[in-house]
N, C-alpha and C positions, 0 to 999 in steps of 0.2 A: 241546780248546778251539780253538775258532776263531778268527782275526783278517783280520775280512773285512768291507767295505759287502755289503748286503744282497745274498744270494748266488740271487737268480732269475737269476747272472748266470752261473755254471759251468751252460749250456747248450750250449755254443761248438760250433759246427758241425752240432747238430741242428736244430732251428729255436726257438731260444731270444733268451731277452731279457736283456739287461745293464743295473743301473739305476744310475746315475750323481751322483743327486741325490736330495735329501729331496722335489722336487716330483715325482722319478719313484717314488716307492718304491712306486705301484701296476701291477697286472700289466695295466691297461688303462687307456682313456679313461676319464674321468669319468663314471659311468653313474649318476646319482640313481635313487630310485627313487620313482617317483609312484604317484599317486592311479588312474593308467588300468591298471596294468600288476596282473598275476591275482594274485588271493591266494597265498602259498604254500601245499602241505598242510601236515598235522599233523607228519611226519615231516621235511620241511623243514625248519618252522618251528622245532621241536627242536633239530637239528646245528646251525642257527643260530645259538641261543639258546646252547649248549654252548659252539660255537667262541669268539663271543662274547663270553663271560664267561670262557673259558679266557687269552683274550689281554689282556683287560684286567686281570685279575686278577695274571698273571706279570707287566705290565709296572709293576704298582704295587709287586710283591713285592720283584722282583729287577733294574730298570732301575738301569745304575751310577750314576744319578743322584737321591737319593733326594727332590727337590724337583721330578722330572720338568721341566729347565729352567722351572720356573714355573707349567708348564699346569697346569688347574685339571683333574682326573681324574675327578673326580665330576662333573664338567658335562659332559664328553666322553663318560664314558657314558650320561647322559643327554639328549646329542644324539643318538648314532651307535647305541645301543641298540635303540630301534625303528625304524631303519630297517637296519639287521643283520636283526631280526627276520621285515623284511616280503618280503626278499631271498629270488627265485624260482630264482636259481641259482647258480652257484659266482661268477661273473663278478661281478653284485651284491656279494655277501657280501665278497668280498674285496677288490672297490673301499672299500668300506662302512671295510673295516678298515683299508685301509691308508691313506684321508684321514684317520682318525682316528691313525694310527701316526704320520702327517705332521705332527703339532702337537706332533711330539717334535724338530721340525730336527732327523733324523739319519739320512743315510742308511744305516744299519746297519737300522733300525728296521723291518721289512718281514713280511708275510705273504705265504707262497707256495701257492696253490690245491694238492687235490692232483694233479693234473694235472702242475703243476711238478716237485713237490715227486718226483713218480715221474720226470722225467725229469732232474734232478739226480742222484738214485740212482742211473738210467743211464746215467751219462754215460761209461764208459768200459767198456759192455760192446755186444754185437752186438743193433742196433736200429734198429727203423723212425725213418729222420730224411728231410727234405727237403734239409737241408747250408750251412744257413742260418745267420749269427749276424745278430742284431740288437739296436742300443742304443735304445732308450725317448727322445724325443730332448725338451724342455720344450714343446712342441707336441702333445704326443701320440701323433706319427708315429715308429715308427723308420727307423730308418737302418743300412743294409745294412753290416754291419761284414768279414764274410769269407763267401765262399763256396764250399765245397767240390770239391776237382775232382771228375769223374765223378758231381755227385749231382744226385737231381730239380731243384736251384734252378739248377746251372751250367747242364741241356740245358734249361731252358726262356729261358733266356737273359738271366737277373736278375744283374745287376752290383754290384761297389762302390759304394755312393755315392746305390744309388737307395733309395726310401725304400717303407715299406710301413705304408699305413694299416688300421687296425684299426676294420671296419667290421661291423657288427650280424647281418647276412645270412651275411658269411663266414668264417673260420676266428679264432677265438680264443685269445690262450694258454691257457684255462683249461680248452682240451679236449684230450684226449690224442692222437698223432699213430699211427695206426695203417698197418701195412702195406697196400700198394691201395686203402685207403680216401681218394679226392682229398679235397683241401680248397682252398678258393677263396681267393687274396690279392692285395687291391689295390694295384698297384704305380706308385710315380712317376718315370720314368726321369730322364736325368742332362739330358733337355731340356722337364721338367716336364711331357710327360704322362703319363696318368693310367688303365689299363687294369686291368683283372681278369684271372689267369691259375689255369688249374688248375694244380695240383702232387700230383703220385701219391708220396708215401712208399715208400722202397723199403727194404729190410733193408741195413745196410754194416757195416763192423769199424768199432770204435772206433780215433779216432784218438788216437795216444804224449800223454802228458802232459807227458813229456820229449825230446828230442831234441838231439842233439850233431851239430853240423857240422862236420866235418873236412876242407873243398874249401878253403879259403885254405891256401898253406905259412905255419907260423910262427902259428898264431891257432886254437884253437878255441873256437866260436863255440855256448853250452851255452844252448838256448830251452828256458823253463820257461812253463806253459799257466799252471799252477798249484801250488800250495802244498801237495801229494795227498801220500798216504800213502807213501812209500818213496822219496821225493826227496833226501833223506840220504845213502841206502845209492846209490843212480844217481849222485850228484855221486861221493860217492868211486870210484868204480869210473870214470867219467867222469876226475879227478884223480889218480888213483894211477899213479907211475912220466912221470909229463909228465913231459919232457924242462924244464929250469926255462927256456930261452928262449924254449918254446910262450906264446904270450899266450891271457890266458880273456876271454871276455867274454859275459857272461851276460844274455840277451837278458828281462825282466822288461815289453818291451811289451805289454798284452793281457792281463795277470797282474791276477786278480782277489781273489786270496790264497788262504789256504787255512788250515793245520794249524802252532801255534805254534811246537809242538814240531819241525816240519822248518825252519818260518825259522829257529832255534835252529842246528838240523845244519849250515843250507846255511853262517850266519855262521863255523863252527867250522871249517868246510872252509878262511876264510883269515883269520881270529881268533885267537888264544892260547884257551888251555882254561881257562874263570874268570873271563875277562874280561869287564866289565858293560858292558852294550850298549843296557839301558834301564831305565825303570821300569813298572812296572804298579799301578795305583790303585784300589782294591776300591772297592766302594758306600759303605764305611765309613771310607773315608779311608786307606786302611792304604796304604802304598805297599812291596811285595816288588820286592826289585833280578831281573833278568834277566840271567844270565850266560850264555856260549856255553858248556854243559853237555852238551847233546844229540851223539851223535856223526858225523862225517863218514865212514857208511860206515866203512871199510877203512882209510883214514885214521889214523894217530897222532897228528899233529900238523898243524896246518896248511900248504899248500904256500906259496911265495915268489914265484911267478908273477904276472906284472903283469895288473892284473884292470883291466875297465870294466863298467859297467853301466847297460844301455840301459831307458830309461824313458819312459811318454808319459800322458798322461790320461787312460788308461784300466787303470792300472796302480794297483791300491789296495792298501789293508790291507797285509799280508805283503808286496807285493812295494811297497811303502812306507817299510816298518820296516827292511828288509833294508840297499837303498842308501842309507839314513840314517844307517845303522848303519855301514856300511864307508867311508860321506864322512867322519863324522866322527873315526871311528880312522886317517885317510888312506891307508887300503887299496885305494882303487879310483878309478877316475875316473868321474863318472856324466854321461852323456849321453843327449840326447831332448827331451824335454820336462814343462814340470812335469808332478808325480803327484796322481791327483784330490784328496788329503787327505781320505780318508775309512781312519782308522786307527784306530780304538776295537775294542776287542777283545769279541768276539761270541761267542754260542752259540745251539743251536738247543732249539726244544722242539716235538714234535710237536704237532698239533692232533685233536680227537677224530673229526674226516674224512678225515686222512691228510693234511691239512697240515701246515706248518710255519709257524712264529716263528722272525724270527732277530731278537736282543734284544742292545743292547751291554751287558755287565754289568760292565767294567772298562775306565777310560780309562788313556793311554799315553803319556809322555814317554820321549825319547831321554836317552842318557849325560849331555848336557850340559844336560838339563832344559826341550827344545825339546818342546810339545807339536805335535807335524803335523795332527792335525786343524782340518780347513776350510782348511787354507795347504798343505798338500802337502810336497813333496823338490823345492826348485829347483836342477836341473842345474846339474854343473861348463862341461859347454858345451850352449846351445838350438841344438838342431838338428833343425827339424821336419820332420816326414812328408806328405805331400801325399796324396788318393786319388791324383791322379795320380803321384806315384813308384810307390803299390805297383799302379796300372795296368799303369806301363810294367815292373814290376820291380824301379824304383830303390830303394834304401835308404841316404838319405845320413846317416843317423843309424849304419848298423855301419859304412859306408864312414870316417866321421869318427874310431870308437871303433879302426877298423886303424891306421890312421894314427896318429894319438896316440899308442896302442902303441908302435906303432913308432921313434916319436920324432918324426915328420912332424907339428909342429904347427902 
């Protein structure tokens, strides 16, 4: 099981999209579909008709809200039904679905073409990317979140900060990114204009999910991408044998979440074993406790190292849960800025074109009975990120979480 906002967003460095809000939960602009634009075929019209009624159907079945916040479900699909149905290609279809996913306020609540949906699968094996992230921004436009060194978007010389519009004629998310095949994207540099650049895909290694930093004396410095499969067994092996005046401080910016069961591990890593960390809420009301069960790796016991945890608004679900979880056992100190609050706990369900649905099917309150969605983890200290710090390199957010450690407050 998952606990994560709507995950078009574990794309990070291919040329992917993170969506941050319930008005971004679609993978493009608004694209209606009119009266001028061609019939779909037969065959079309069918996977349409499937997909559908496949999404609508799961979110009446199993959405962990069993009054769907109010919406009227039968009227939505009989809005969003015929024009699902008249949708000539994936781009339609899934706008189609996820304005109607939109009338759920939530952003967990999303459909991912399959286009996406294969490059999610991908995400941490060897594959044509241009080295791109980009957030979905309430405009429609995104905004250049990181860009890879060595790859097609750093040599054609696309920055932080600049934004890339999603235009009709050229590259789409909803199409898949092949090697040497260019694709066209409109870019808006950081002095507002406004150009078209090609980008040739080229094959690279997948980048670490994890990574430890060890260049400070006295601190290491453990960045998690995401909440992936063997994050557990990496912390303990990362913790085992620290020296106890090593400071950790576990970098959760950027962290889009992941797999329940490793926010479970990573808590245990500086939690007691048994200890209840939250709640979880079925569709029925049932509420099952959450205990740090799961194990740390290598680990016995928890270590006693002074922890911080850096956080910022694009840090959801899992890495949500996690620093809410050690603020309020007084395990860590959390620093950055607020988390987007978007923590309901989600799963996926394929779609009969090789999409997916990601659906929340249980809501989430902390130890002390604090529900974080829509309000987020407000930091022990605000200390924000600028593009221009991570231009120049600055980061006065781990600079502040040394310090502290340290005792420099």
């Amino acid at each position: 099981m998952r606990i994560r906002s709507c995950l078009l967003a574990i794309l990070a460095l291919t040329l992917g999209i993170s969506v941050a809000a319930p008005s971004d939960a679609g993978v493009s602009s608004a694209v209606g579909v009119s009266a001028e634009q061609a019939e779909p075929d037969r065959e079309r019209a069918r996977t349409n008709q499937r997909v559908f009624d496949k999404v609508w159907s799961e979110v009446r079945r199993a959405y962990y809200d069993p009054t769907l916040h109010g919406v009227d479900w039968d009227a939505a699909r009989d809005t969003y039904r015929p024009q699902a149905l008249a949708a000539t290609n994936d781009r339609e279809l899934y706008d189609v679905l996820n304005r109607m996913l939109d009338l759920l306020d939530d952003a967990h609540a999303s459909a991912s073409p399959p286009a996406v949906a294969r490059r999610q699968d991908g995400l941490r094996t060897r594959r044509a990317v241009v080295g791109m992230t980009m957030t979905r921004g309430d405009d429609g436009i995104y905004d250049v979140e990181r860009i890879r060194a060595g790859s097609p978007a750093e040599a054609a010389g696309i920055r932080l900060g600049w934004r890339i519009r999603i235009d009709d004629g050229g590259w789409t998310p909803e199409q898949d990114i092949v090697e040497g095949q260019p694709i066209s994207v409109s870019v808006i540099d950081d002095k507002g204009a406004e150009r078209t650049l090609t980008l040739v895909p080229t094959v690279m290694e997948p980048t670490p999910a994890f990574v430890a930093d060890r260049s400070r004396a006295g601190v290491v410095v453990l960045r998690i991408e995401g909440f992936e499969a063997g994050l557990g067994r990496w912390m303990g092996e990362q913790l085992a044998d620290l020296p106890p005046e090593t400071d950790v401080v576990v970098d959760l910016r950027g962290n889009s979440g992941g797999l329940l069961f490793e926010a479970e591990a990573v808590l245990s890593c500086f939690l007691p074993g048994g200890q209840t960390w939250a709640y979880r809420i079925s569709r029925g009301g049932r509420r099952a406790i959450l205990r740090t069960e799961a194990p740390c790796g290598v680990l016995r016991g928890p270590v006693a190292n002074d922890v911080a945890i850096l956080v910022g608004p694009t840090s959801r679900s899992a890495a949500e849960l996690t620093p809410a979880a050690l603020q309020e056992a007084g395990r860590a100190v959390v620093i950055g800025e607020r988390t987007a609050g978007s923590v309901l706990i989600s799963q996926d369900t394929p779609l009969p074109d090789g999409g997916r649905l990601t659906l929340s099917r249980s809501d989430f309150i902390t130890g002390s009975g604090v529900r974080l969605e829509k309000t987020g983890v407000e930091p022990d200290l605000i200390v924000p990120t600028t593009v221009e710090d991570r231009l120049t390199g600055r980061d006065p957010a781990l600079d502040r979480a040394v310090a502290v450690l340290d005792g420099d407050l």
